[in-house]
C-alpha positions as YAML, in Angstrom:
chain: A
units: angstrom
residues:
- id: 1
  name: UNK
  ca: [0.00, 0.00, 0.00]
- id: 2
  name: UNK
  ca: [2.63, 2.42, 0.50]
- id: 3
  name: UNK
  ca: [4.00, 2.51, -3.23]
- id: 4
  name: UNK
  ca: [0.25, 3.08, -3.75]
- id: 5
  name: UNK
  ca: [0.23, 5.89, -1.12]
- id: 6
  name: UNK
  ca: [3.37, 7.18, -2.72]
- id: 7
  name: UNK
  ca: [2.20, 9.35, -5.69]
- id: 8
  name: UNK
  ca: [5.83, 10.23, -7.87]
- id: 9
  name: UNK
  ca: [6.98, 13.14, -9.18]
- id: 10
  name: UNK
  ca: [9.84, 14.37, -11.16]
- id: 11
  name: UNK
  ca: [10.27, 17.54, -8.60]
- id: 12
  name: UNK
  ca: [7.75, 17.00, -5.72]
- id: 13
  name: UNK
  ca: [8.78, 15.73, -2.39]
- id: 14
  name: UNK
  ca: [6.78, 14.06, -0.20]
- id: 15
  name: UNK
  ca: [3.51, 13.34, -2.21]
- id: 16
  name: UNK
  ca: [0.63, 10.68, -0.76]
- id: 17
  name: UNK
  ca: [-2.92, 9.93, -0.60]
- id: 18
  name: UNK
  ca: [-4.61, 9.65, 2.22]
- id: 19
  name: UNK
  ca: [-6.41, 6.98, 1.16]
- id: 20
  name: UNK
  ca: [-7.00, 3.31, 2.48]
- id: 21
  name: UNK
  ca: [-6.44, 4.55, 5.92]
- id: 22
  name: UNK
  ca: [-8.68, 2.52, 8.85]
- id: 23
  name: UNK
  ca: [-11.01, 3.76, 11.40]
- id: 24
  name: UNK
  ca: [-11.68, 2.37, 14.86]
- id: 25
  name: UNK
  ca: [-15.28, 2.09, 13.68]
- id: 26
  name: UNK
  ca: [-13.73, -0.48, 11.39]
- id: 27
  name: UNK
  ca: [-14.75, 2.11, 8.21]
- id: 28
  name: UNK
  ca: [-11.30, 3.65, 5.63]
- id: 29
  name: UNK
  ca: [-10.50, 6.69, 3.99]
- id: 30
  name: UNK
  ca: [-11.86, 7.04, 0.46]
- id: 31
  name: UNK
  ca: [-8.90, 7.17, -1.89]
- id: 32
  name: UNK
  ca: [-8.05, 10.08, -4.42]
- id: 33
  name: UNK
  ca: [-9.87, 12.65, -2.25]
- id: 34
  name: UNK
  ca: [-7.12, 14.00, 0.35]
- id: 35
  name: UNK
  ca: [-3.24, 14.46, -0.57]
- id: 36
  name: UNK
  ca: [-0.65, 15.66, 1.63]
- id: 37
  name: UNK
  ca: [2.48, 17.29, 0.18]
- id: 38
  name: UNK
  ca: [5.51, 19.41, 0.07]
- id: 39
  name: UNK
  ca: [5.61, 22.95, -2.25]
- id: 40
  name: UNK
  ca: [4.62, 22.85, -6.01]
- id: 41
  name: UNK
  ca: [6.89, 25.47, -7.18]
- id: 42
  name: UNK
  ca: [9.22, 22.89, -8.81]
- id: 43
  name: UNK
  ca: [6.33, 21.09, -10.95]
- id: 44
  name: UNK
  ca: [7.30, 19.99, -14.28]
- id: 45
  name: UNK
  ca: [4.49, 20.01, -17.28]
- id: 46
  name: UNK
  ca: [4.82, 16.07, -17.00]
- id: 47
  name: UNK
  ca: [4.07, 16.12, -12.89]
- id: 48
  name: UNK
  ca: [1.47, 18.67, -13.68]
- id: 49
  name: UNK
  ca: [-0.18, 16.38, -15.84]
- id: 50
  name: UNK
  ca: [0.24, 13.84, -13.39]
- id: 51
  name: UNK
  ca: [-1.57, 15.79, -10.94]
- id: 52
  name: UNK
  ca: [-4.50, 17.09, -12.98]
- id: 53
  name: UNK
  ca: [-5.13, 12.76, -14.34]
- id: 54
  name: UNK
  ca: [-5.15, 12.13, -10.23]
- id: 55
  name: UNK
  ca: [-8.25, 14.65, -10.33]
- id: 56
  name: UNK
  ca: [-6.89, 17.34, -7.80]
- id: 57
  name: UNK
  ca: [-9.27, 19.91, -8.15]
- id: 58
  name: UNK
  ca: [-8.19, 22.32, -5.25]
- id: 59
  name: UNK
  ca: [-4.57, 23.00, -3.75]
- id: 60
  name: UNK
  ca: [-4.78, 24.76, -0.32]
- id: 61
  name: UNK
  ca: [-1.29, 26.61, 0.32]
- id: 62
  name: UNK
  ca: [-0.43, 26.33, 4.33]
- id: 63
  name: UNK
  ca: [2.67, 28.16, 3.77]
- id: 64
  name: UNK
  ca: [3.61, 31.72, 4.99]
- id: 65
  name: UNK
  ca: [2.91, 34.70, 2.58]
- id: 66
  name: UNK
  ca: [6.71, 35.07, 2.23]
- id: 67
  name: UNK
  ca: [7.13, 31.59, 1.38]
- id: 68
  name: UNK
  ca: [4.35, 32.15, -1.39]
- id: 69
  name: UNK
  ca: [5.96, 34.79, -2.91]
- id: 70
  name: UNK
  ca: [9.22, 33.63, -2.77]
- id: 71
  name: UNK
  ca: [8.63, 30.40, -4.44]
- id: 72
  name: UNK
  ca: [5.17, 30.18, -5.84]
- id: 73
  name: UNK
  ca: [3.40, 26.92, -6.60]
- id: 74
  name: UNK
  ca: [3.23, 25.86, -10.53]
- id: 75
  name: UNK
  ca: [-0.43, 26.01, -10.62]
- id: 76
  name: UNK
  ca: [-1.96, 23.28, -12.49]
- id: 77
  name: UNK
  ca: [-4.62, 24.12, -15.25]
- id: 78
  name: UNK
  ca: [-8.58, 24.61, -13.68]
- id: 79
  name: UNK
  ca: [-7.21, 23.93, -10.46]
- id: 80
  name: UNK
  ca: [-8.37, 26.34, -7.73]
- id: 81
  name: UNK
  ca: [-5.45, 27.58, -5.23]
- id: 82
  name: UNK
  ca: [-6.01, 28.81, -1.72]
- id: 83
  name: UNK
  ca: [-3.52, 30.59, 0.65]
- id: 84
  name: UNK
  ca: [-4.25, 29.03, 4.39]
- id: 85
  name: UNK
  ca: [-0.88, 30.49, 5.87]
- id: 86
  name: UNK
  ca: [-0.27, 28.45, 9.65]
- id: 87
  name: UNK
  ca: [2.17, 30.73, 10.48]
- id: 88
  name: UNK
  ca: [3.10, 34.52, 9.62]
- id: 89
  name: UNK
  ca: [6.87, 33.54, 8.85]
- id: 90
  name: UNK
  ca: [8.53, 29.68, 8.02]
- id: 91
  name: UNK
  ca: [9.18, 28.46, 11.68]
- id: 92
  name: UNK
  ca: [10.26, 25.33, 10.36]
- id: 93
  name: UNK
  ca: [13.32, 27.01, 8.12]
- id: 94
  name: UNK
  ca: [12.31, 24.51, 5.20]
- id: 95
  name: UNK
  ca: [13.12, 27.42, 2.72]
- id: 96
  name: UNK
  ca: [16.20, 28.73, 4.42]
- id: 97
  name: UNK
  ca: [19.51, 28.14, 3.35]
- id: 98
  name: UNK
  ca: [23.12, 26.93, 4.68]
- id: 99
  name: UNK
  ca: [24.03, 30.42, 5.00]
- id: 100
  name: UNK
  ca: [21.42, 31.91, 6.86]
- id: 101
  name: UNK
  ca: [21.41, 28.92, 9.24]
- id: 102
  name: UNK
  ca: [25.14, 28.57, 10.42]
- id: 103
  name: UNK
  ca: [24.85, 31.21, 13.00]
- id: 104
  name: UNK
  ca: [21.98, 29.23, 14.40]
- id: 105
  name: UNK
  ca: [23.16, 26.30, 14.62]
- id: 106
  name: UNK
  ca: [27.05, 25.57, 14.72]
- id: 107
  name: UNK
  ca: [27.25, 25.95, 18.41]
- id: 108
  name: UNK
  ca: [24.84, 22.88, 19.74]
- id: 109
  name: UNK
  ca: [23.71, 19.25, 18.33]
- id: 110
  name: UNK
  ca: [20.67, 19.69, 19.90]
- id: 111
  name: UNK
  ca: [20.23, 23.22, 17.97]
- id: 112
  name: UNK
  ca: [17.67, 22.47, 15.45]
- id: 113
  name: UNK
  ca: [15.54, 19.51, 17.81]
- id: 114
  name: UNK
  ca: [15.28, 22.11, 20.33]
- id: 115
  name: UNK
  ca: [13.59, 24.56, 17.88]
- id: 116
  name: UNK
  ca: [11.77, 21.81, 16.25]
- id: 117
  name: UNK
  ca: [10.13, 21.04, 19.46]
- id: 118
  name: UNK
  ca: [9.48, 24.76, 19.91]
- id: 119
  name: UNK
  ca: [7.82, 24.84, 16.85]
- id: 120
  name: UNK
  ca: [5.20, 22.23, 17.16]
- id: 121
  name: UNK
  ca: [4.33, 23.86, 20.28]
- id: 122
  name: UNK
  ca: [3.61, 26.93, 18.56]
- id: 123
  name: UNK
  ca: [1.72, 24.98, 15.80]
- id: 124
  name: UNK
  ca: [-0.72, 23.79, 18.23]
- id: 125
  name: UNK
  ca: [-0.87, 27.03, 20.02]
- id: 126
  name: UNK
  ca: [-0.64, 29.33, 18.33]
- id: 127
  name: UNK
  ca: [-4.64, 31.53, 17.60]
- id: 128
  name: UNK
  ca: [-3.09, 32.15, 13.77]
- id: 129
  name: UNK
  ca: [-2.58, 27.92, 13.60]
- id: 130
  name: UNK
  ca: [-5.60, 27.53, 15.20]
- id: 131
  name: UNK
  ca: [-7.30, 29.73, 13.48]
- id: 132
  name: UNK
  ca: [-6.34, 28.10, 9.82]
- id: 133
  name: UNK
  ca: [-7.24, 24.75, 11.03]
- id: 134
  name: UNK
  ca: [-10.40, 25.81, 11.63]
- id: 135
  name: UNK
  ca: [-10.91, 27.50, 8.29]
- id: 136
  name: UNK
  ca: [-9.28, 23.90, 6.84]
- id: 137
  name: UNK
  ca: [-12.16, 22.41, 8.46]
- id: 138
  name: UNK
  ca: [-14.74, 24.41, 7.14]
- id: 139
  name: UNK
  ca: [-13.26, 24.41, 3.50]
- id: 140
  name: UNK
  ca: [-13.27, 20.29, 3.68]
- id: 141
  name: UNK
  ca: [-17.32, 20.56, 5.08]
- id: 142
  name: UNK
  ca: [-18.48, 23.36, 2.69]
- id: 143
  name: UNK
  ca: [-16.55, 21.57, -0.72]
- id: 144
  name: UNK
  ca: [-15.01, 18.59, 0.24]
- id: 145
  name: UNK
  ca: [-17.86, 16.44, -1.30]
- id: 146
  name: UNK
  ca: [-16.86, 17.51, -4.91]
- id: 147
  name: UNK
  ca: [-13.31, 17.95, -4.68]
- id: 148
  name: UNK
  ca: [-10.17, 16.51, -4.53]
- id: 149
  name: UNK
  ca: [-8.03, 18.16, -2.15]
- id: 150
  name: UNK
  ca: [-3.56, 18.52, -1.98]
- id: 151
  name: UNK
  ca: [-2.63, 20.55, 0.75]
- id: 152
  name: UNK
  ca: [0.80, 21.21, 1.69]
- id: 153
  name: UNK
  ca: [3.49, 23.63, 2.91]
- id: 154
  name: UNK
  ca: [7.27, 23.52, 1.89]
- id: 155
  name: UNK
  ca: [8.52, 20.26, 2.60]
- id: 156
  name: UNK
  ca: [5.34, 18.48, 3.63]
- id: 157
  name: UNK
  ca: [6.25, 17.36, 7.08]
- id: 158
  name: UNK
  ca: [5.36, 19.61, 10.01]
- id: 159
  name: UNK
  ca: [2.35, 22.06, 8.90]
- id: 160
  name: UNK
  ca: [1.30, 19.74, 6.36]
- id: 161
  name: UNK
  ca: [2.08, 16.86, 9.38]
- id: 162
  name: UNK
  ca: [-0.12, 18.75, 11.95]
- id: 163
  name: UNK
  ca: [-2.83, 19.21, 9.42]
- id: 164
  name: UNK
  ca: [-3.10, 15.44, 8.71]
- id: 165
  name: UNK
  ca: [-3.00, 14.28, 12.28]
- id: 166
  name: UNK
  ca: [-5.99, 16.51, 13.10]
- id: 167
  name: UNK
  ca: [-7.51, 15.22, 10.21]
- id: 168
  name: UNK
  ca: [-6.94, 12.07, 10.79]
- id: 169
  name: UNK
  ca: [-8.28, 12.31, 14.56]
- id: 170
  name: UNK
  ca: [-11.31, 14.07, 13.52]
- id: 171
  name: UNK
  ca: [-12.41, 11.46, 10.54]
- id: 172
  name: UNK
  ca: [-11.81, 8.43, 13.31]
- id: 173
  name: UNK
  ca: [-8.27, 6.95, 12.42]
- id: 174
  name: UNK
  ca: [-6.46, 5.58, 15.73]
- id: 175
  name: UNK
  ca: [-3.32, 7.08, 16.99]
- id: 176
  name: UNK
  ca: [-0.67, 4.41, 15.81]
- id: 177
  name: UNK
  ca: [-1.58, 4.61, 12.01]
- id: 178
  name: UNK
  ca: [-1.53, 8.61, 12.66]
- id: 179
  name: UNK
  ca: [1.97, 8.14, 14.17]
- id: 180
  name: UNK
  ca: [2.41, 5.41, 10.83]
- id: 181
  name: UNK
  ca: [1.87, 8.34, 8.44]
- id: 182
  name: UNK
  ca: [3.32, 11.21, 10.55]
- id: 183
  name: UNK
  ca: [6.52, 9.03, 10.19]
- id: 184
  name: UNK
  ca: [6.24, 8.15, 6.64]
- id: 185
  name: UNK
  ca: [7.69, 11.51, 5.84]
- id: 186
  name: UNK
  ca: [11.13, 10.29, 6.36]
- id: 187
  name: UNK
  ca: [10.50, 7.71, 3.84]
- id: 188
  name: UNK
  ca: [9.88, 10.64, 1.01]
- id: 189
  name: UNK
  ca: [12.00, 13.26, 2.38]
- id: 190
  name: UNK
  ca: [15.06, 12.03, 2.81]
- id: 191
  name: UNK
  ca: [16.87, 12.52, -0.79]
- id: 192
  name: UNK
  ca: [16.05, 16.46, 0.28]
- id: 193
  name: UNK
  ca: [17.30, 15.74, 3.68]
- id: 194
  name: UNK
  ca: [20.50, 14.20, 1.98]
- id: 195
  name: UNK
  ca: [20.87, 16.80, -0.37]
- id: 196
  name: UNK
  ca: [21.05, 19.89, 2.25]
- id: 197
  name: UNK
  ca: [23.60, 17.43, 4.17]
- id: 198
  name: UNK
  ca: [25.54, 17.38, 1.36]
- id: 199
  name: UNK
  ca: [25.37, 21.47, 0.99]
- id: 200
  name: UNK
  ca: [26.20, 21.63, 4.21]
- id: 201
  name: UNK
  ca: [29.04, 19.72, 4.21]
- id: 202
  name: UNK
  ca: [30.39, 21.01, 1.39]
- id: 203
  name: UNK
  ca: [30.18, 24.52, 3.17]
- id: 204
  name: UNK
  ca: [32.22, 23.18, 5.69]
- id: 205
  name: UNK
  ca: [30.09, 23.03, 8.39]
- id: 206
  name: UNK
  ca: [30.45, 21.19, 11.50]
- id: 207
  name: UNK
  ca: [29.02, 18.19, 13.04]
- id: 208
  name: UNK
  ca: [26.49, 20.42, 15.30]
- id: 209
  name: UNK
  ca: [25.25, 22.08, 12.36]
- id: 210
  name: UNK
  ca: [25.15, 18.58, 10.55]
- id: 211
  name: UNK
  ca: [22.91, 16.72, 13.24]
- id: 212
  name: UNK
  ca: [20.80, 20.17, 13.24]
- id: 213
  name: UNK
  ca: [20.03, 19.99, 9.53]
- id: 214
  name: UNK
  ca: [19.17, 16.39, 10.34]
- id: 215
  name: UNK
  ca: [16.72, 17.38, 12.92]
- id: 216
  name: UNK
  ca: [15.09, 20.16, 11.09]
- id: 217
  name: UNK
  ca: [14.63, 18.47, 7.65]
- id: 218
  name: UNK
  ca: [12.98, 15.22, 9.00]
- id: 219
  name: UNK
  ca: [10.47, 14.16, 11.41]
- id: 220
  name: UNK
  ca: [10.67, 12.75, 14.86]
- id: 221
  name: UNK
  ca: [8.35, 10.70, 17.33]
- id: 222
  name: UNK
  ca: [9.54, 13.19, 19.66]
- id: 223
  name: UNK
  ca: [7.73, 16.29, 17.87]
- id: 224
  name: UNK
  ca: [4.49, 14.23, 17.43]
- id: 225
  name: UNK
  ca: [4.68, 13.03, 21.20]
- id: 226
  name: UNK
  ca: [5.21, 16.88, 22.08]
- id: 227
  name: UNK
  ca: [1.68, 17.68, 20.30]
- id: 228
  name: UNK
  ca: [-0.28, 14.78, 22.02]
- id: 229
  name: UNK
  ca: [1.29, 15.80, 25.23]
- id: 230
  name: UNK
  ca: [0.47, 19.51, 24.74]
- id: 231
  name: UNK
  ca: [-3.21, 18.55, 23.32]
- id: 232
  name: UNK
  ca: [-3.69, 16.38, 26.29]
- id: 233
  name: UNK
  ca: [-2.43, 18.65, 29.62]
- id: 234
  name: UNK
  ca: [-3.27, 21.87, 27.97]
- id: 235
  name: UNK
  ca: [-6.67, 21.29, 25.95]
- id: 236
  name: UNK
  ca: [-8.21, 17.96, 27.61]
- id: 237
  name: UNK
  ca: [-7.26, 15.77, 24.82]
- id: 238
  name: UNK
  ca: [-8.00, 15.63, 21.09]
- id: 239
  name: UNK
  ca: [-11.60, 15.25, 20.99]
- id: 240
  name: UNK
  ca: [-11.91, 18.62, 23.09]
- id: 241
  name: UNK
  ca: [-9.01, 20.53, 20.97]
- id: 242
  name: UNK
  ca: [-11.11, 19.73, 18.17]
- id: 243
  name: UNK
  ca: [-14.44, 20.58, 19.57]
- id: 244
  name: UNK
  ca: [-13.26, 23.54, 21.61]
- id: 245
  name: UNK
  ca: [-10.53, 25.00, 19.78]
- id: 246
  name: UNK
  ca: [-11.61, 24.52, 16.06]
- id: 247
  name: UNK
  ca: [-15.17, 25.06, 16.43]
- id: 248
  name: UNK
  ca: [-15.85, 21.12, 15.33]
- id: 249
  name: UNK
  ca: [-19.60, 19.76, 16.75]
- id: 250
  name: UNK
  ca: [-20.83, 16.42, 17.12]
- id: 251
  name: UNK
  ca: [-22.61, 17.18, 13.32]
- id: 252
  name: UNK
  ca: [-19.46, 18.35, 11.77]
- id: 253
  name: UNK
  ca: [-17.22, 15.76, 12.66]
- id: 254
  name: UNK
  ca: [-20.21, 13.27, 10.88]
- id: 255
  name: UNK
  ca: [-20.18, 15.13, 8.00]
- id: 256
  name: UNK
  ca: [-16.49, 15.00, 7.15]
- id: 257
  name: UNK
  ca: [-16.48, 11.40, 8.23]
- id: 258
  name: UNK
  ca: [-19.72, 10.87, 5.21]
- id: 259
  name: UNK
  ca: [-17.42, 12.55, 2.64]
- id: 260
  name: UNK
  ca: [-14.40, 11.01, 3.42]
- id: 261
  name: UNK
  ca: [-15.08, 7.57, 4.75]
- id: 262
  name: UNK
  ca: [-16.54, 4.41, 3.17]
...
């Protein structure tokens, strides 16, 4: 299932459907309806294609407006774009280069796990994160019987991972195939995780900033264990984070579960 999962691109990273995921009510995610992904900016005509034969029909951008403008996606033909920025500026440094990131993080191993960890607290935090989620939600409940959905931020793992493990907990999917996909990311990300490596070495850099670029270009049980232990002592758990916090009733979470579940 996971080649299936895997949809490949000449220049996308991290592309997969969503699809043949189980519930606890024993029920799976309909396929070609929800993709997760890194940026589009790189799209040939060919992975275009590609995408527009898979049937997306809407592309919802979860990157900052800085990240948008810097590299904007390749948009594909009839397909509808959306800006859903998470976060004012890219917390995660996906888009930041060996340069601006030595002074950062030559000093300490633990340079870019600490600020990894720092930002998943702020992506469940955070009113702005909150605040897309919740506009996500209502997108996927208002249009997400006729469409077929690729959201994604710059490399696909932490925004774009956050998204999909609400997702997942509000359509019914139990926590160790959420922690299954969170972790597939460092299945599909790690030729870019090689390739800044690479650049980094070849800049010289040391072995802190090394096991930093590591940390912040792949995910880690550790961030996702940070979210369900901030969802759970701060909010009550993820049931009530996703009543409570993103506005999601009894009704609501039905409805996505009728569109997305068979």
């Amino acid at each position: 299932m996971l080649d299936e999962r895997h949809i490949q691109l000449q220049n996308g990273t991290n592309f997969r459907d969503l699809g043949g995921y189980p519930t606890n009510d024993g029920r799976t995610l309909k396929w070609c309806r929800l993709i997760r992904s890194g940026d589009l900016s790189r799209l040939t005509i060919d992975d275009q294609q590609k995408l527009m034969d898979y049937g997306i029909t809407t592309i919802i951008d979860l990157r900052s407006t800085a990240e948008v403008q810097q590299f904007p996606d390749h948009l594909i033909n009839g397909v509808q774009w959306m800006a859903l920025p998470i976060l004012d500026d890219d917390e995660t440094e996906s888009t930041q280069t060996i340069q601006d990131l030595q002074e950062l993080y030559s000093i300490s191993p633990r340079g870019g796990y600490l600020r990894m960890t720092n930002v998943y607290c702020q992506l469940v935090i955070s009113d702005q994160a909150k605040m897309a989620y919740t506009r996500f939600f209502r997108y996927l409940l208002e249009h997400g019987k006729e469409e077929t959905i690729i959201f994604h931020c710059t490399a696909g793992k932490d925004r774009t991972g956050i998204v999909t493990i609400l997702l997942l907990a509000a359509l019914g999917v139990p926590v160790d195939v959420i922690r299954e996909d969170y972790l597939l990311t460092n299945r599909y990300s790690q030729q870019r995780a090689n390739s800044r490596i690479v650049a980094a070495r070849e800049a010289q850099m040391n072995d802190n900033f090394l096991q930093s670029i590591r940390d912040l270009s792949l995910v880690s049980e550790d961030y996702l264990d940070r979210v369900f232990s901030i969802v759970n002592q701060a909010y009550g758990g993820m049931n009530a984070y996703l009543h409570d916090e993103l506005e999601l009733g009894e009704d609501d979470l039905h409805k996505l579960q009728k569109i997305y579940l068979r």
